[in-house]
N, C-alpha and C positions, 0 to 999 in steps of 0.2 A: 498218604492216608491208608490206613486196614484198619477193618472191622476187627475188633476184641471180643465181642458177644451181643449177644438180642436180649432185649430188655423184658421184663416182665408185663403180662397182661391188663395189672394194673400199679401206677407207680404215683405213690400219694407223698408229698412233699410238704412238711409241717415248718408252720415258723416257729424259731426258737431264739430268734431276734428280742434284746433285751436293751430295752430302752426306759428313761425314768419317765414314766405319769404315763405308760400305755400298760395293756393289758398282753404285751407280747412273751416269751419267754417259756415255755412249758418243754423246756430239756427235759427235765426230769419224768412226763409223762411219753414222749420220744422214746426214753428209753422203755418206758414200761409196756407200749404199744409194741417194740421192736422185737421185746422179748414174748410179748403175746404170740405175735404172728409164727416166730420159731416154735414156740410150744404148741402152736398147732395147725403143726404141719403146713402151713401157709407160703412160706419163701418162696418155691418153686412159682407161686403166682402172683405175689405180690410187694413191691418195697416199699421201704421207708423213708424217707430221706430228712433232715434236719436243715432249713436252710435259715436264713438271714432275711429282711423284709419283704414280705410279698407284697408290701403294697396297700392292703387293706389290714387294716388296725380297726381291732372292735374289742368286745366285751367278752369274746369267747376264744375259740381258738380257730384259726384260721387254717386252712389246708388248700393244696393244687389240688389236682385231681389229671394226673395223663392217663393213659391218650385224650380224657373225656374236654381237657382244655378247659375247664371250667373250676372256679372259687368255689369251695364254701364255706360257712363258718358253724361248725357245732358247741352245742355249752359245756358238752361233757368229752373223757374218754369212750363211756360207753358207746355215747353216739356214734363216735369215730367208727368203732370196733363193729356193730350195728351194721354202718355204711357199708364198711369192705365184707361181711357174710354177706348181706343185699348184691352187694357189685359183683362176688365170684360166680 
């Protein structure tokens, strides 16, 4: 094993998992968040990540939240965007 690099201060992991009769799938807001955070100046503190089922399937969008270890689910982009100026 060697360490490759240290992770960022906050690293939020969206589902983008696509399945019929759920409310999962928002790639396309993934990308739009991903380019947010480049456009302002953000990388250095925080990621993005795109994954597959977290497990909780709702009405909105779902997100990890590391280090913080904790679920949540917001209705919107904005909220997302919202959270991470709150969290840095």
């Amino acid at each position: 094993m060697r360490r490759i690099g240290e992770g960022r201060p906050l690293h939020i992991f969206i589902c983008v998992n696509e399945r019929a009769g759920a409310h999962c799938g928002h790639r396309n807001e993934l990308r739009t968040l991903k380019r947010w955070v480049i456009e302002n100046g953000l990388l250095s503190k925080i990621q993005i990540t795109g994954t597959t089922c977290l497990g909780y399937c709702g009405e909105n969008r779902v997100c990890w939240v590391y280090p913080e270890n904790m679920f949540y689910e917001f209705r919107s982009l904005k909220e997302v965007k919202e959270f991470i100026k709150k969290s840095l």
